[in-house]
CHARMM-style PDB file with segment names, atoms N, HN, CA, C and O in Angstrom:
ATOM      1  N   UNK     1     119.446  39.776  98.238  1.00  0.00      PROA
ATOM      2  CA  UNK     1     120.153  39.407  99.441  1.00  0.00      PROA
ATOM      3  C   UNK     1     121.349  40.342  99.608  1.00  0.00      PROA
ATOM      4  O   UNK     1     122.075  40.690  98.677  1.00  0.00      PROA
ATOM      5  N   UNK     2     121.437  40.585 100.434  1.00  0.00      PROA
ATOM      6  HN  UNK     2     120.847  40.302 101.190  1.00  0.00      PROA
ATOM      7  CA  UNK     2     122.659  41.676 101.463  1.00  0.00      PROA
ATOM      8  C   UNK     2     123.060  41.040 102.126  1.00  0.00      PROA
ATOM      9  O   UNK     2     122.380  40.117 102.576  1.00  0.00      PROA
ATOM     10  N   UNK     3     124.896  41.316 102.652  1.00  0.00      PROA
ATOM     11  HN  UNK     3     125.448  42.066 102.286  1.00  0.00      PROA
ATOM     12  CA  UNK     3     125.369  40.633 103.332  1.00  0.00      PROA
ATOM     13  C   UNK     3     126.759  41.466 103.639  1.00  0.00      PROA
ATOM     14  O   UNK     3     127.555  41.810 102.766  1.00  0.00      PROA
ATOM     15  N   UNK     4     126.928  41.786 105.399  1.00  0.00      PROA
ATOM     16  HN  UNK     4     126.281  41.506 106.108  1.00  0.00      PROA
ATOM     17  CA  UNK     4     128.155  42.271 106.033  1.00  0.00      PROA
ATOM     18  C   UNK     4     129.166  41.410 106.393  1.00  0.00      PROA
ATOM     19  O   UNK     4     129.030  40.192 106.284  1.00  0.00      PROA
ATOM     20  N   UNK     5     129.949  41.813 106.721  1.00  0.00      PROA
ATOM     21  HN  UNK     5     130.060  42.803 106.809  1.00  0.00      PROA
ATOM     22  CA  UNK     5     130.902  40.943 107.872  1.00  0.00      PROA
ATOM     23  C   UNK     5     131.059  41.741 108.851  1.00  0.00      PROA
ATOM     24  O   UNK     5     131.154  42.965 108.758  1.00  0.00      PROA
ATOM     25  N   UNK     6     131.085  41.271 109.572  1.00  0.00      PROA
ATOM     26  HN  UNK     6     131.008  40.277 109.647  1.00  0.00      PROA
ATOM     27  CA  UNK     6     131.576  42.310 111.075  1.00  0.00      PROA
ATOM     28  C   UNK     6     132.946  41.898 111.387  1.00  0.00      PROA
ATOM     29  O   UNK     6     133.264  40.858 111.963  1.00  0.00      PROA
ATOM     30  N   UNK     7     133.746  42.835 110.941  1.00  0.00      PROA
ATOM     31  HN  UNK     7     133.488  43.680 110.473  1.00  0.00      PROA
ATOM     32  CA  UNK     7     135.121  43.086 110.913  1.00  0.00      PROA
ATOM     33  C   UNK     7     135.868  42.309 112.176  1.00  0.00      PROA
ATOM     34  O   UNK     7     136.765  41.467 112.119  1.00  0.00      PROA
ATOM     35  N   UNK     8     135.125  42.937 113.469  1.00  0.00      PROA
ATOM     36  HN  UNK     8     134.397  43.621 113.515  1.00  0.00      PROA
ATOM     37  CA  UNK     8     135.808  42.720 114.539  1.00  0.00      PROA
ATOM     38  C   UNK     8     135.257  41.441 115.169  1.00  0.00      PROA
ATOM     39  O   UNK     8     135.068  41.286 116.375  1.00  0.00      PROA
ATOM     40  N   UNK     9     135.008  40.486 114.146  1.00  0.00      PROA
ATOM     41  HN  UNK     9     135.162  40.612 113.166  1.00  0.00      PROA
ATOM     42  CA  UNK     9     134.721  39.022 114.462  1.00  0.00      PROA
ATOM     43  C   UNK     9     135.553  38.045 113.678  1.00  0.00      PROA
ATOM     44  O   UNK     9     135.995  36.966 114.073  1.00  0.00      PROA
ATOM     45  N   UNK    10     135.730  38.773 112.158  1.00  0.00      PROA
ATOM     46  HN  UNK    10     135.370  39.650 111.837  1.00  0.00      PROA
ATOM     47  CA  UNK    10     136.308  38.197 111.572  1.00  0.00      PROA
ATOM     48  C   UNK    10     137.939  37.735 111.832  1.00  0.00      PROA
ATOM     49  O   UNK    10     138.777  38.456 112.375  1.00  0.00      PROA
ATOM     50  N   UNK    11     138.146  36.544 111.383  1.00  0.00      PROA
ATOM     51  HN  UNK    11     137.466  35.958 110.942  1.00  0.00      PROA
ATOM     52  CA  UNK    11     139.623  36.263 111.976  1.00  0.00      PROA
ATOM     53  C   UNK    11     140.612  36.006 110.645  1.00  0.00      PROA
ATOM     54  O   UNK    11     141.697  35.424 110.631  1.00  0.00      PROA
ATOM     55  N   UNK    12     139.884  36.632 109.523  1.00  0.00      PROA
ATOM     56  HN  UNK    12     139.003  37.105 109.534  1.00  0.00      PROA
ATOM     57  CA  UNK    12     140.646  35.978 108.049  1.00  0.00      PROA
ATOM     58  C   UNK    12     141.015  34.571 107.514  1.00  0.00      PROA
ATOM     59  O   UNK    12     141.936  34.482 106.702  1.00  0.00      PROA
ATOM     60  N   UNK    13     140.389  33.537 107.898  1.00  0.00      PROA
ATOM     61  HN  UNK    13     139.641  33.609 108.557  1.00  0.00      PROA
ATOM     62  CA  UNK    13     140.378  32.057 107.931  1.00  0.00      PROA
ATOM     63  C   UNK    13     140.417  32.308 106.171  1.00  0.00      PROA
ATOM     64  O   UNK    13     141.442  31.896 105.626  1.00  0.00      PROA
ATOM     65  N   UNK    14     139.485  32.881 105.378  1.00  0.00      PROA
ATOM     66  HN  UNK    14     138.653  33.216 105.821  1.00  0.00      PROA
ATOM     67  CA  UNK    14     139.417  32.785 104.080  1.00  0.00      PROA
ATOM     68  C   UNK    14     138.538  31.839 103.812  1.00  0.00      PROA
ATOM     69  O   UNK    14     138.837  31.746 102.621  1.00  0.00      PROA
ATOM     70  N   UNK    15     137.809  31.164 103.928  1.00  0.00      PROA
ATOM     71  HN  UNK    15     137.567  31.239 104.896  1.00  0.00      PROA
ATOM     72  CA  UNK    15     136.786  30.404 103.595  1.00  0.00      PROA
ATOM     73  C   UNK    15     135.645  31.089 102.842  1.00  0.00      PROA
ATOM     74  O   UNK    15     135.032  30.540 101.927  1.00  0.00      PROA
ATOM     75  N   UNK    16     135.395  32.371 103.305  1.00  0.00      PROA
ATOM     76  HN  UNK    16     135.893  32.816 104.048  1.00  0.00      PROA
ATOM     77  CA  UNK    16     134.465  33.057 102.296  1.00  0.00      PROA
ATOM     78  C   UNK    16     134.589  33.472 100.965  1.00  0.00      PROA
ATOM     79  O   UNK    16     133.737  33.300 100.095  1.00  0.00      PROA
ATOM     80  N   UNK    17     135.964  34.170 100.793  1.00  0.00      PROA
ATOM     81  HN  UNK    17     136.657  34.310 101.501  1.00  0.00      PROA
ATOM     82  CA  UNK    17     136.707  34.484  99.712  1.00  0.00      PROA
ATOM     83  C   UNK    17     136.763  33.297  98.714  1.00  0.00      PROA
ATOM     84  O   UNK    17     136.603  33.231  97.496  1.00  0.00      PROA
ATOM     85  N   UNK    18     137.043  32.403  99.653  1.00  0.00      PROA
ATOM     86  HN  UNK    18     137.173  32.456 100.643  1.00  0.00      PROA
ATOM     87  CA  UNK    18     137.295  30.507  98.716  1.00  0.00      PROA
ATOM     88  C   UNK    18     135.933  30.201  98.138  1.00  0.00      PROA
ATOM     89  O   UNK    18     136.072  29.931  96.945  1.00  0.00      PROA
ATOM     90  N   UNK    19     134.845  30.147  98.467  1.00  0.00      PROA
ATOM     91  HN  UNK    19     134.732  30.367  99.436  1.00  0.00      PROA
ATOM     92  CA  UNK    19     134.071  30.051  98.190  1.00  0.00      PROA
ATOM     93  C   UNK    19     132.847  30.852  97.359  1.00  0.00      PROA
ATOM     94  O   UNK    19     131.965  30.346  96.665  1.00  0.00      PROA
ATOM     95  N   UNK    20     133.106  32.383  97.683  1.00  0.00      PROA
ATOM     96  HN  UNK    20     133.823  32.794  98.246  1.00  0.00      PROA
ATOM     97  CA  UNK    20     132.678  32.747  96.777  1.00  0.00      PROA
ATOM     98  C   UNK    20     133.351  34.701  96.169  1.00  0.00      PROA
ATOM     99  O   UNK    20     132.919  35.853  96.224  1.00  0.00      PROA
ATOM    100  N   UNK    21     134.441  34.070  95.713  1.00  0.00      PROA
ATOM    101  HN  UNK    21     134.793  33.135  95.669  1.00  0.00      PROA
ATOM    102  CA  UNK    21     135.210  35.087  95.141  1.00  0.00      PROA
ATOM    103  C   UNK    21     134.684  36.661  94.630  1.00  0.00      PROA
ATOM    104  O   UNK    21     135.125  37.789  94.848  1.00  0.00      PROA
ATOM    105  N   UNK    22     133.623  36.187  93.914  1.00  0.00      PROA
ATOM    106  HN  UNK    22     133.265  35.271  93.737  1.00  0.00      PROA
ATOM    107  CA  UNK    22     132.757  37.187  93.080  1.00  0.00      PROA
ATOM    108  C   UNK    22     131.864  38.271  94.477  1.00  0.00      PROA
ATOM    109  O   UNK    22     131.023  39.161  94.351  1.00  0.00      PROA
ATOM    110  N   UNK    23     132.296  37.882  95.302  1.00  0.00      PROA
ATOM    111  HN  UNK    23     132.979  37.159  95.404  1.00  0.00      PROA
ATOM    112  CA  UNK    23     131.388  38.436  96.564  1.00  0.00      PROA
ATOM    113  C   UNK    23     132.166  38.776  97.845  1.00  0.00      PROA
ATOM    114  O   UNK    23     132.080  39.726  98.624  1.00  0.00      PROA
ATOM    115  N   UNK    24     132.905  37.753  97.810  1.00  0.00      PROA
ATOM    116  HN  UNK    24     132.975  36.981  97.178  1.00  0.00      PROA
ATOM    117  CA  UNK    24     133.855  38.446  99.422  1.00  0.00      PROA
ATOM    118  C   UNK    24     135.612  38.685  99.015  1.00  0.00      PROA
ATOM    119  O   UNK    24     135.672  37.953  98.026  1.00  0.00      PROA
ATOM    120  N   UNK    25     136.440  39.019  99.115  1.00  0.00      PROA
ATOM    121  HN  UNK    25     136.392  39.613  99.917  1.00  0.00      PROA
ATOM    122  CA  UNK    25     137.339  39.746  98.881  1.00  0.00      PROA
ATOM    123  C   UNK    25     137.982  39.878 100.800  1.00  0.00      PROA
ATOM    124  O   UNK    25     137.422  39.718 101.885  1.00  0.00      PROA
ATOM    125  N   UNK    26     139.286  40.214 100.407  1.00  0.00      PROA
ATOM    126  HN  UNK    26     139.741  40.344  99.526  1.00  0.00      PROA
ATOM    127  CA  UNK    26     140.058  40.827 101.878  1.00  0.00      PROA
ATOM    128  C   UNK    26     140.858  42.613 101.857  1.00  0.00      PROA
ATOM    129  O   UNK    26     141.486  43.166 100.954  1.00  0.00      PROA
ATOM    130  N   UNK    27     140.591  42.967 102.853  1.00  0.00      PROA
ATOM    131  HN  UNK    27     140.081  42.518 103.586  1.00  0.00      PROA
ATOM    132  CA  UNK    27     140.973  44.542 102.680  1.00  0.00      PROA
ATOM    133  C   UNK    27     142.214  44.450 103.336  1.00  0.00      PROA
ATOM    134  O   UNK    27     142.623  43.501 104.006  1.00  0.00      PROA
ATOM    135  N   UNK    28     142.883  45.711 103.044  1.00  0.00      PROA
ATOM    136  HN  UNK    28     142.550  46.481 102.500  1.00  0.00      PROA
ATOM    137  CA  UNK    28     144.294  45.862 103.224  1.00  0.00      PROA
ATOM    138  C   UNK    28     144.703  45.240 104.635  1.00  0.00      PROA
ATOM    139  O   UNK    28     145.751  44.735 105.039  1.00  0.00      PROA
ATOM    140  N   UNK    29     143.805  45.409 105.062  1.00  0.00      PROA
ATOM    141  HN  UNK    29     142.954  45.819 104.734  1.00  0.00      PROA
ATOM    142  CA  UNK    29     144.333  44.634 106.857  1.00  0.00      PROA
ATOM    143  C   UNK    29     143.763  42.614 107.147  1.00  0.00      PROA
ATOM    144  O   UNK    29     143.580  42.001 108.199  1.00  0.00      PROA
ATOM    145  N   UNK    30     143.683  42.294 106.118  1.00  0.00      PROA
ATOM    146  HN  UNK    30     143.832  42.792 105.264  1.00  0.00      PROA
ATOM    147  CA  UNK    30     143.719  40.611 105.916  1.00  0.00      PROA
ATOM    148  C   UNK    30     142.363  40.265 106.282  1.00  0.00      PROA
ATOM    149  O   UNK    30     142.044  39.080 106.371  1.00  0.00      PROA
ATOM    150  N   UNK    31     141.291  41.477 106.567  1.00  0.00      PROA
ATOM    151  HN  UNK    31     141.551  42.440 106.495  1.00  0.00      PROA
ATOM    152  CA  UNK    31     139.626  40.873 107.065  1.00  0.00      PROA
ATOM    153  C   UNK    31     139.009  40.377 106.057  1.00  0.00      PROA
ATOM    154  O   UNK    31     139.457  41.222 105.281  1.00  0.00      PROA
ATOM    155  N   UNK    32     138.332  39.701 105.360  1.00  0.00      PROA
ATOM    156  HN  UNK    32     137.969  39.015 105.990  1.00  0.00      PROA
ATOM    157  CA  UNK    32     136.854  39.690 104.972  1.00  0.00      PROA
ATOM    158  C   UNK    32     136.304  40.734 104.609  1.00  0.00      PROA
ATOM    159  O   UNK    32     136.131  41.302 105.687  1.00  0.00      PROA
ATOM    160  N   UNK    33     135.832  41.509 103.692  1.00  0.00      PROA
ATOM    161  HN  UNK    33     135.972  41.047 102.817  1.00  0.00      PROA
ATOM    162  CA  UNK    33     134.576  42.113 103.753  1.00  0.00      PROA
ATOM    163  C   UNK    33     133.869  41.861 102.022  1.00  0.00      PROA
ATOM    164  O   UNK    33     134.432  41.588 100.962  1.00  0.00      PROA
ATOM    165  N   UNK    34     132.523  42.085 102.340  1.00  0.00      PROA
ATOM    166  HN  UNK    34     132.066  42.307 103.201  1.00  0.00      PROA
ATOM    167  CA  UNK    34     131.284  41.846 101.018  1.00  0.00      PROA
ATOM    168  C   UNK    34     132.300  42.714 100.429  1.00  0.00      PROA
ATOM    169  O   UNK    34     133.048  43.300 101.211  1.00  0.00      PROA
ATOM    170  N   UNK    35     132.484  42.935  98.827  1.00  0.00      PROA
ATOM    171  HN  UNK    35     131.876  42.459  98.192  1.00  0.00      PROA
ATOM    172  CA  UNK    35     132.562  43.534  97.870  1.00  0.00      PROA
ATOM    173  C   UNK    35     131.503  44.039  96.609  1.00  0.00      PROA
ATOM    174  O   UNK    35     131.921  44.468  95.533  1.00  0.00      PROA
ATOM    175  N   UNK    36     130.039  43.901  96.963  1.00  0.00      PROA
ATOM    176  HN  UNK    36     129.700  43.553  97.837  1.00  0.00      PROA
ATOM    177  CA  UNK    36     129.066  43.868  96.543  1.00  0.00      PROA
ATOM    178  C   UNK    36     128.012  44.219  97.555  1.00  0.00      PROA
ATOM    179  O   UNK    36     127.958  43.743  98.689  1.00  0.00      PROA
ATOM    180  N   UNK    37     127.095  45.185  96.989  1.00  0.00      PROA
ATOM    181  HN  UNK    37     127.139  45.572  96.068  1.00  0.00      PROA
ATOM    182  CA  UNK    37     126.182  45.586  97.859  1.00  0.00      PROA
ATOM    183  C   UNK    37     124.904  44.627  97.649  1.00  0.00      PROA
ATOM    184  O   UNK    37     124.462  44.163  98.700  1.00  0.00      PROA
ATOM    185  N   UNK    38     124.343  44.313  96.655  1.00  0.00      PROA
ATOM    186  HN  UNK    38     124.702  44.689  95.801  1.00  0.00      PROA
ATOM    187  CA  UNK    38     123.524  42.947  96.727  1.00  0.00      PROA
ATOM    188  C   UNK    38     124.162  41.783  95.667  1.00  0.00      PROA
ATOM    189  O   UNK    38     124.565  41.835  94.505  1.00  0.00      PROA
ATOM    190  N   UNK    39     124.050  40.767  96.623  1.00  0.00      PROA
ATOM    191  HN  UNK    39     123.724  40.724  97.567  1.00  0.00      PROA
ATOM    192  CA  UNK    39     124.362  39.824  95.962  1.00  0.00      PROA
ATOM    193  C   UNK    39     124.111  39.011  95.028  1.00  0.00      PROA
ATOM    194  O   UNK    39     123.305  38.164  95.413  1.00  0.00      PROA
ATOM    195  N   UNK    40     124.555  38.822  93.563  1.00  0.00      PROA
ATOM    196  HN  UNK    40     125.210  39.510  93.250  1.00  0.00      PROA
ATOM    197  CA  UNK    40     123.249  38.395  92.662  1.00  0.00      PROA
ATOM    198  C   UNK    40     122.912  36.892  92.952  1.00  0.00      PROA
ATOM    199  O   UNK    40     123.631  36.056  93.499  1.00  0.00      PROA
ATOM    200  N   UNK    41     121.659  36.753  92.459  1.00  0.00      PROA
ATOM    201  HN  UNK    41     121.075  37.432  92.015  1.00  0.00      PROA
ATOM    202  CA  UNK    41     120.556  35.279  92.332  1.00  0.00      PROA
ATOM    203  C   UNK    41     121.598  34.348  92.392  1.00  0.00      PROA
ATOM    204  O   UNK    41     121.583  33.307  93.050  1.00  0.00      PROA
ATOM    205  N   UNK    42     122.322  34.678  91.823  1.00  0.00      PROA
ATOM    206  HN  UNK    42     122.333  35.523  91.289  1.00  0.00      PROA
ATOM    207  CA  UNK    42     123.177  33.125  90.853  1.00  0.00      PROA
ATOM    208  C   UNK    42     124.100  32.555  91.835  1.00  0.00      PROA
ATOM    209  O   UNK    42     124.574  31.450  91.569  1.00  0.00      PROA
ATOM    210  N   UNK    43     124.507  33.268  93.183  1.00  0.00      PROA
ATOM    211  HN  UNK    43     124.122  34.165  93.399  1.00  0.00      PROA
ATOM    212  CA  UNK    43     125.554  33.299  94.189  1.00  0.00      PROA
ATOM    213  C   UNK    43     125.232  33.335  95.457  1.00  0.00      PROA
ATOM    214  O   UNK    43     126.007  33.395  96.412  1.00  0.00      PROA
ATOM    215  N   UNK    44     123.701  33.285  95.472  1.00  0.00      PROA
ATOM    216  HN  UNK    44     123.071  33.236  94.697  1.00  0.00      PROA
ATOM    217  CA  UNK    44     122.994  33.612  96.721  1.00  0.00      PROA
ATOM    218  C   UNK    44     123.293  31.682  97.573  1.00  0.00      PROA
ATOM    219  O   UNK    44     123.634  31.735  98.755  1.00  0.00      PROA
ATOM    220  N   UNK    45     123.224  30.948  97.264  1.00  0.00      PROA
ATOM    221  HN  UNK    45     122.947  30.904  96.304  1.00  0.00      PROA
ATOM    222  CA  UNK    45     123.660  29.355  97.770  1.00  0.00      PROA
ATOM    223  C   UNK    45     125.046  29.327  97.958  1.00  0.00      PROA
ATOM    224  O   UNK    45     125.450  28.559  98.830  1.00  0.00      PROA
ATOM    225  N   UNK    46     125.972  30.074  97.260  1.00  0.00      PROA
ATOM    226  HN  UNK    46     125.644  30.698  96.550  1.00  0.00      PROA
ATOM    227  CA  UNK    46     127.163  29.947  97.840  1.00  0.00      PROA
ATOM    228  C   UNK    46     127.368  31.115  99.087  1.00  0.00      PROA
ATOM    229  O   UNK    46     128.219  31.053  99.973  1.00  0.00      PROA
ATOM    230  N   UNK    47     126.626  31.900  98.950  1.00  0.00      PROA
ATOM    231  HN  UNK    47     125.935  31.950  98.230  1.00  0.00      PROA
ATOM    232  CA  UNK    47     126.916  32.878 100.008  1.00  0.00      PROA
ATOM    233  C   UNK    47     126.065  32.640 101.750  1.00  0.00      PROA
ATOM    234  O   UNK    47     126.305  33.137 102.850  1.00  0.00      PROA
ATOM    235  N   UNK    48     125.205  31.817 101.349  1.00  0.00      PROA
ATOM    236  HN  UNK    48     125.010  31.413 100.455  1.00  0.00      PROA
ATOM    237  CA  UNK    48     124.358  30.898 102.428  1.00  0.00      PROA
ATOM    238  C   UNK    48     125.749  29.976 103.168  1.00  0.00      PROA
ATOM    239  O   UNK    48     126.288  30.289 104.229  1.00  0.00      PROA
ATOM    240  N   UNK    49     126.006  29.175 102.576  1.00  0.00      PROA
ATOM    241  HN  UNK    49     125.569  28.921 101.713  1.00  0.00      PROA
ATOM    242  CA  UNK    49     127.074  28.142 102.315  1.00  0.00      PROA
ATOM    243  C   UNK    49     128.649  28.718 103.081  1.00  0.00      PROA
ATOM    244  O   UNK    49     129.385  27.945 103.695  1.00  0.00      PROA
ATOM    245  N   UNK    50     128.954  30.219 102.890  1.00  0.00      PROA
ATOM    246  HN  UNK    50     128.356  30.847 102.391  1.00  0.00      PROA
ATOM    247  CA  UNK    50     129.883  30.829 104.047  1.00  0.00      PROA
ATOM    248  C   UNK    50     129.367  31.485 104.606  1.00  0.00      PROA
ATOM    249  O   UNK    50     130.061  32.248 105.278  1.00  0.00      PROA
ATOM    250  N   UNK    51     128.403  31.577 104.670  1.00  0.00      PROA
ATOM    251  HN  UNK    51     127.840  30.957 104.124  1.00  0.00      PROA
ATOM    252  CA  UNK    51     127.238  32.226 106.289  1.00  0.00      PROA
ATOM    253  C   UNK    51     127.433  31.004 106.995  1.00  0.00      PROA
ATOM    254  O   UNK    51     128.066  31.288 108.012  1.00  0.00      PROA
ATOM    255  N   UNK    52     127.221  29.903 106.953  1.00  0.00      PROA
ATOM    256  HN  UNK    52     126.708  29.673 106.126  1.00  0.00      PROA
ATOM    257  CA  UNK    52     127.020  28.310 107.516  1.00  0.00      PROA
ATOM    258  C   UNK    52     128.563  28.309 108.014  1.00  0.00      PROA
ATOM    259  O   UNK    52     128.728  28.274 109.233  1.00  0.00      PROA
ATOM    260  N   UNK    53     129.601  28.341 107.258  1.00  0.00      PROA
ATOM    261  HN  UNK    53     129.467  28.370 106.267  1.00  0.00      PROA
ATOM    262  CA  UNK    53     130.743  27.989 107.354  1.00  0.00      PROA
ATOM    263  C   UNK    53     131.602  28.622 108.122  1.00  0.00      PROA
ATOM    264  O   UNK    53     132.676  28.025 108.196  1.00  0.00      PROA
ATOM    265  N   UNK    54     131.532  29.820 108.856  1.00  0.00      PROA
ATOM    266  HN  UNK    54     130.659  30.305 108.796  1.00  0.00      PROA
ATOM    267  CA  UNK    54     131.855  31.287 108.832  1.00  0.00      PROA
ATOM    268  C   UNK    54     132.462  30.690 110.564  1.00  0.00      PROA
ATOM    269  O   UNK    54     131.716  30.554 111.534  1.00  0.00      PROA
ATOM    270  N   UNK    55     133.726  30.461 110.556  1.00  0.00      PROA
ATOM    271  HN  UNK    55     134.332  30.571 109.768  1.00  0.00      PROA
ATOM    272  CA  UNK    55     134.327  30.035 112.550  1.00  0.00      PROA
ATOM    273  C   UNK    55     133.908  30.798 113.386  1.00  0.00      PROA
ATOM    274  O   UNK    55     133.745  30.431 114.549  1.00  0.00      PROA
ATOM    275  N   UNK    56     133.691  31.799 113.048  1.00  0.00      PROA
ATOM    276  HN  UNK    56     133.823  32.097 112.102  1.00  0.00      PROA
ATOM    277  CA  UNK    56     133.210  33.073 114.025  1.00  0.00      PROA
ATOM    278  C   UNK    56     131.548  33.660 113.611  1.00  0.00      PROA
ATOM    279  O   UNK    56     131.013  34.481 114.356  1.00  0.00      PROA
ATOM    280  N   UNK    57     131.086  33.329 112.810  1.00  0.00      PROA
ATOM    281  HN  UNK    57     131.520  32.662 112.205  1.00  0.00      PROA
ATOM    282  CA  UNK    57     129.875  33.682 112.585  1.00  0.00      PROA
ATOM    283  C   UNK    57     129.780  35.521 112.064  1.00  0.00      PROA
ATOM    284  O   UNK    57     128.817  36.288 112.051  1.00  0.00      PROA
ATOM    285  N   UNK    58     131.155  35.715 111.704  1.00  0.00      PROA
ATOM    286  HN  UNK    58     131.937  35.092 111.715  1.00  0.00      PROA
ATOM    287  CA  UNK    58     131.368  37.181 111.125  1.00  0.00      PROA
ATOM    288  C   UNK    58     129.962  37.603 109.978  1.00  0.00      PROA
ATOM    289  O   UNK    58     129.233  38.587 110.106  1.00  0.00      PROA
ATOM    290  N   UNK    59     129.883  36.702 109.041  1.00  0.00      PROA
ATOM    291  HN  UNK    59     130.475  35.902 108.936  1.00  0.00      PROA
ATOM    292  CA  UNK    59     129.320  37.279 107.757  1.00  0.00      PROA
ATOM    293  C   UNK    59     127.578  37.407 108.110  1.00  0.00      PROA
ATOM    294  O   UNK    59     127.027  36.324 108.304  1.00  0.00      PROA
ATOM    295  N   UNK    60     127.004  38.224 108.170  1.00  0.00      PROA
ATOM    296  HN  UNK    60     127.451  39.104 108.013  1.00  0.00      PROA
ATOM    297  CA  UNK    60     125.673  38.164 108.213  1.00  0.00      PROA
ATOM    298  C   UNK    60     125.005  39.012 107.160  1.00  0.00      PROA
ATOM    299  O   UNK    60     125.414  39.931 106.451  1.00  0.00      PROA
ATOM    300  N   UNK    61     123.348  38.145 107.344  1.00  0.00      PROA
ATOM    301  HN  UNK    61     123.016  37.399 107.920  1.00  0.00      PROA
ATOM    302  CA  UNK    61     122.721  38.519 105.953  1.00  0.00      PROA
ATOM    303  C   UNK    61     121.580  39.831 106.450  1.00  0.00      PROA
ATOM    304  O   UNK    61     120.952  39.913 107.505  1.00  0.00      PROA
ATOM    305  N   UNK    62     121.591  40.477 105.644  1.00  0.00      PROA
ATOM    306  HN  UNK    62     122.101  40.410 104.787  1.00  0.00      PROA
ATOM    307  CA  UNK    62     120.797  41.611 106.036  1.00  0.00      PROA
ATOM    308  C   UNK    62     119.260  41.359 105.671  1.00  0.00      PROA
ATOM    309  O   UNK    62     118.682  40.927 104.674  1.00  0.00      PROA
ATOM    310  N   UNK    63     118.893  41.783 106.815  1.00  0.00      PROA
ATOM    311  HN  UNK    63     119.363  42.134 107.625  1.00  0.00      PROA
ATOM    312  CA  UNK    63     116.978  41.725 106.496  1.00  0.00      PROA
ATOM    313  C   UNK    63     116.902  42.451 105.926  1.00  0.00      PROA
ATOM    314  O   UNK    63     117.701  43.377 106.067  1.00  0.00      PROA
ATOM    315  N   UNK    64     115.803  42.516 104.817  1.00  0.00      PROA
ATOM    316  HN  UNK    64     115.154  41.764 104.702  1.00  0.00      PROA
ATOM    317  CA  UNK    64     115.034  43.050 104.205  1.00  0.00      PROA
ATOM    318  C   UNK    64     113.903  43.789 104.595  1.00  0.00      PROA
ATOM    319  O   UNK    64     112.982  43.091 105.019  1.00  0.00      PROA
ATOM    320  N   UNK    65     113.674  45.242 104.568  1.00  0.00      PROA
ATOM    321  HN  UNK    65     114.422  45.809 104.224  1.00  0.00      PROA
ATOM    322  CA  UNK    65     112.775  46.026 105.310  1.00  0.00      PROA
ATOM    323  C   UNK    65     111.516  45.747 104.565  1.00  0.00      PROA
ATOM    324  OT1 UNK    65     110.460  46.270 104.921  1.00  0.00      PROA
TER     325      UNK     65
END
């Protein structure tokens, strides 16, 4: 599983970061972004879980080709 944020949706609420630390992180300008290019097995339900949660619907999961 892969997963972006689209910057210019994100509003920095932090709910992703809260939830799953090991995976989302904030960059010098207070956004959201993945810190991991795939996300491992073990984190994939919490990262569902701020896809669901997400006020703006910023974080999305990347298809698989």
């Amino acid at each position: 599983m892969k997963v972006t944020i689209k910057e210019e949706k994100c509003m920095g609420c932090g709910s992703c970061p809260s939830l799953v630390p090991d995976v989302f992180d904030f960059n010098d300008d207070g956004f959201a972004y993945a810190k991991v290019d795939t996300v491992p097995e073990d984190l994939e339900d919490g990262v569902k879980e701020a896809i669901e949660l997400c006020p703006t619907g910023a974080i999305v999961e990347e298809k698989s080709e």
